[in-house]
N, C-alpha and C positions, 0 to 999 in steps of 0.2 A: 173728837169724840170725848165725853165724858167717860170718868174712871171705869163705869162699869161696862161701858161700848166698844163692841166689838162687832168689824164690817159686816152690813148685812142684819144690825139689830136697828132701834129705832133712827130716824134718821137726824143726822146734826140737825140745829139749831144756830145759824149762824146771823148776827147782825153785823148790817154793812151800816156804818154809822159816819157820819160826815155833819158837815153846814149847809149841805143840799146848794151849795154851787155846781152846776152842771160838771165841772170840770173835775172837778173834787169827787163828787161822790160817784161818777163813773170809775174811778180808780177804786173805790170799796168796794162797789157790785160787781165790777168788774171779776175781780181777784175774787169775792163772794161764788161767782159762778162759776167760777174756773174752778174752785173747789168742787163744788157742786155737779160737775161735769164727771168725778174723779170719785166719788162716794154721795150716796140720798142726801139730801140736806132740803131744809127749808130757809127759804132766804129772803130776813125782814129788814126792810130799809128804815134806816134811825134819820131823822134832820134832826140838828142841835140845834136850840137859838137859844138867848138868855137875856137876861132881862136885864135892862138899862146899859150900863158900859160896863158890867163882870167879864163880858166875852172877850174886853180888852187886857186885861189883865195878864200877868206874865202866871204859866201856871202854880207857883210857890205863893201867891195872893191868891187862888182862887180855893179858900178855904170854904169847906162846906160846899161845893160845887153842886150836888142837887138842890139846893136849897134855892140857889139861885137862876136854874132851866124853866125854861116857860112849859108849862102843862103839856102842850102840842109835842114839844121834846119825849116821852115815854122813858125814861132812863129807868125802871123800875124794874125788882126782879119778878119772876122767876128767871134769873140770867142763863143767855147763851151757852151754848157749849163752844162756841169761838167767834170772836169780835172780832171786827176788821173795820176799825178806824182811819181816817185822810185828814189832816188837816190841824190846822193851830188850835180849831174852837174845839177841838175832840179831846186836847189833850190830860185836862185838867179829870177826863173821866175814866180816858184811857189808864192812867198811872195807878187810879186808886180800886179799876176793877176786880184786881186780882182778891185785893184784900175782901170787897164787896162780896163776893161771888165765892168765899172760900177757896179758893185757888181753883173751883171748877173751871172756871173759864179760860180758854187761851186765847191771848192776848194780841194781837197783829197790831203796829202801828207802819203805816204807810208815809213813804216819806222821810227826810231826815227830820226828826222832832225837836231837835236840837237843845235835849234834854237827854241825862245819860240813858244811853242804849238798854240798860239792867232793868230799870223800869217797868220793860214790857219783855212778852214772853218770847218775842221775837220783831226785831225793824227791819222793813224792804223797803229800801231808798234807792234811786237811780246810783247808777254808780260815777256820775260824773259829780255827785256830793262826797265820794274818795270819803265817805265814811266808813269804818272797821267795825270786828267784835265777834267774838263767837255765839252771840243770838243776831247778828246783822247779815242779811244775805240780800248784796244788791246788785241792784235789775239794769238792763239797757230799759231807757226810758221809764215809762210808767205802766200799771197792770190797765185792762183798758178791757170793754164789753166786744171786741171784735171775735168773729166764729164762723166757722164756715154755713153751718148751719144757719148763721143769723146773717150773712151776706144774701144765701139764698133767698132767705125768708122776705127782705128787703129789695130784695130786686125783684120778684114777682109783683110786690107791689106798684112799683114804678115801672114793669117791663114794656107795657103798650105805649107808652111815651120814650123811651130809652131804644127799643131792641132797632129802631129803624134809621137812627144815627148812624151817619159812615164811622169806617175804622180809618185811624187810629181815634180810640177815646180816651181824651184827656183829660182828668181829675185835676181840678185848683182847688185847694182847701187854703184858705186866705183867712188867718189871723189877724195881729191886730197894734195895736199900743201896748207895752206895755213898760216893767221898769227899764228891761234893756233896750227894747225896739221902738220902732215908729213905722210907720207907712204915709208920711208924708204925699202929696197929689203929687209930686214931682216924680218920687220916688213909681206911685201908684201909677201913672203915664207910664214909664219906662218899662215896669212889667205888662202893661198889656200890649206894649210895642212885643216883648219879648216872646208871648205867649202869641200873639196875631201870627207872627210872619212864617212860623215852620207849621201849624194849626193851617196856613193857607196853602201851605205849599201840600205837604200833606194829603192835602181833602179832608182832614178831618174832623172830630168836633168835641165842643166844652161842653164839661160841667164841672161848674165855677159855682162855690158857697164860701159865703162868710159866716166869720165867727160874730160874736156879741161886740166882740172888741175891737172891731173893723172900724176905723174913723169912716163917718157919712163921706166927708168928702174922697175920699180914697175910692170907698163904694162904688159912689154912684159914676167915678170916671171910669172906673173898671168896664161896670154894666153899660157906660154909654159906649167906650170903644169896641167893647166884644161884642154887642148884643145881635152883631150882623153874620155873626160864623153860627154853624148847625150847632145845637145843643142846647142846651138849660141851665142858666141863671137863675137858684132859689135869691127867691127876694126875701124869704124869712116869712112867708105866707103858706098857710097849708101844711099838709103833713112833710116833715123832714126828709129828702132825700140822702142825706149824706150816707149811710152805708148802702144804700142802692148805689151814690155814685164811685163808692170805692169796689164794687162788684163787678159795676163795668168796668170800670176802665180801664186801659194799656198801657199807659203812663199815670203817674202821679205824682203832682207838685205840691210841696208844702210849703207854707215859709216859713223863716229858721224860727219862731218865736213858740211853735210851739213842741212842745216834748210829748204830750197827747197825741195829737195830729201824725204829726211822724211816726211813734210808735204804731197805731193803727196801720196807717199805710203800709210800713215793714212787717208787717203778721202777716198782707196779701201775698206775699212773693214777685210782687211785679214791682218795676223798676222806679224806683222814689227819686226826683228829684226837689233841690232844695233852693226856695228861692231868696236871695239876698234881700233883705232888708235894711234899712237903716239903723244903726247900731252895732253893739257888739257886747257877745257875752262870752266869757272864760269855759263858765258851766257847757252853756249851750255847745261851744265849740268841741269841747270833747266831748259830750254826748253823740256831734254827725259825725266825729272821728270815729266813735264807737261804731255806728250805722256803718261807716262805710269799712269799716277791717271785716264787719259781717257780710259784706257784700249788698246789703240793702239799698243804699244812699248814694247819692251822688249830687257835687253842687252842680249847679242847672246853668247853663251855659250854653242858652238861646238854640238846645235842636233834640229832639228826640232820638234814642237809641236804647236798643233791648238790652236786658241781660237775662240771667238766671241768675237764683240762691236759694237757700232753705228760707221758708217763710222764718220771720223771728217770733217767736214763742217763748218770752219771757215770762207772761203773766202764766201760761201754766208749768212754767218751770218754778214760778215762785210757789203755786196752790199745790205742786208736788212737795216742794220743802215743805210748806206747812203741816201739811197732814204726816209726812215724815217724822216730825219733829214732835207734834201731837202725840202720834203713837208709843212714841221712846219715852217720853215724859210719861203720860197715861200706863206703860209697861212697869217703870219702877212703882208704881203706887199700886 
């Protein structure tokens, strides 16, 4: 809220600001409507780009940082009543909002920015970044757009193709390359041996979606081995099923590359497992140590089994500190 709001008067103004990488600025909107869930808000989506190589720049070079956003960028005031930035290309605008904005605005930077934490008026970093600070409050995983209401919402859309699947339904969410991982064909053979044989025994049925970063070849052996068991293989054609297929499902498998993906799955309550890939991350590996002391997670180890737990709810345990913290601040002034 701004100084002079108080709940129930005009509603915030918040922008979710990013690089408009899908991945990236789901975690702004995300955490944007988890607020929003929790007091009126109106909520404007910011994409940053900038012109020629500034966006490369370490943020102590990027002097004069409006100067150099592409028009499309809107950086302009009237500013927000609370920003909620993701990303490297945010930073340089993040740091100097407060001063823009007359300290109206409060400041969220998402992520470790790996810039001093004082900066902003508060940082939510995963906590396997084992970053500190008395403005730092961090998350298992990342804040993320999953809801109950928006699982619904999603599964009606896809239910006349979905509801007539046998049980058990299996959710693949299949990542991709990236700096720690790989999904080599070797590798990508082995997992759909791994996902076939209990899937048959079972009776029951996929739904298998990649990400952006899924190597083709990986892909397309996935889709030729599975393509003969009940369910649905998005081919990246047509409207998205992926929160329809986390609504269904009874199991879900992720693999370890990504901290989104898992996050998601663990806000369902139903049982996450984790599939091995090629590589290895420090990060990553205590982020599914985290998953699994919550009960969430578990590595996948070729057979299905239920559990229970509290769905995890980080991203609106983070939108409660915010507005927590908003309020204290906005009280002494």
């Amino acid at each position: 809220m701004s100084a002079n709001q108080t709940p129930g008067s005009e509603p915030l103004t918040i922008w979710a600001v990013s690089d408009g990488r899908a991945g990236i600025e789901a975690q702004a909107v995300g955490l944007a409507e988890a607020v929003a869930r929790r007091r009126p808000a109106r909520i404007v989506v910011k994409r940053v780009s900038w012109k020629g190589r500034t966006g490369r720049l370490p943020w102590w070079l990027a002097w004069l940082p409006r100067r150099w956003l592409t028009p499309e960028s809107e950086i302009t005031a009237p500013w927000p009543d609370l920003w909620v930035a993701a990303g490297r290309a945010t930073l340089p605008l993040s740091i100097r909002l407060k001063k823009w904005s007359g300290g109206k605005t409060y400041v969220v930077q998402i992520q470790d920015p790996r810039v001093p934490a004082h900066m902003f008026d508060l940082v939510i970093p995963p906590k396997h970044d084992r970053l500190t600070g008395d403005n730092v409050v961090p998350i298992t995983g990342s804040p993320h757009r999953v809801s109950q209401a928006r699982l619904d919402a999603e599964y009606e859309k896809f239910k006349d193709a979905i509801e007539a699947l046998p049980r058990p339904r299996v959710a693949v969410l299949l990542g991709g390359k990236s700096k720690a991982f790989d999904l080599p064909v070797e590798r990508a053979a082995q997992m759909a041996h791994e996902i076939q044989l209990p899937l048959e025994q079972e009776g029951g049925s996929l739904l298998m979606t990649f990400s952006r970063r899924t190597p083709e070849p990986a892909r397309a052996l996935l889709a030729a081995r599975l393509r003969d068991l009940p369910g649905i293989i998005w081919d990246g054609e047509g409207p998205n099923p992926y929160f329809a297929f986390l609504a269904a499902a009874d199991y879900i498998l992720v693999t370890e590359d990504s901290t989104n993906m898992a996050t998601e799955a663990a806000s369902t309550g139903k049982p996450v497992f984790i599939l091995k890939m090629d590589g290895q991350s420090v990060k990553f590996r205590l982020f599914h140590e985290e998953l699994e002391r919550q009960g969430a997670a578990r590595p996948y180890g070729g057979a299905f089994h239920g559990w229970t737990y509290e769905p995890v709810d980080e991203t609106g345990r983070a939108a409660a500190e915010v507005l927590a913290r908003m309020d204290a601040r906005n009280a002494k002034t």
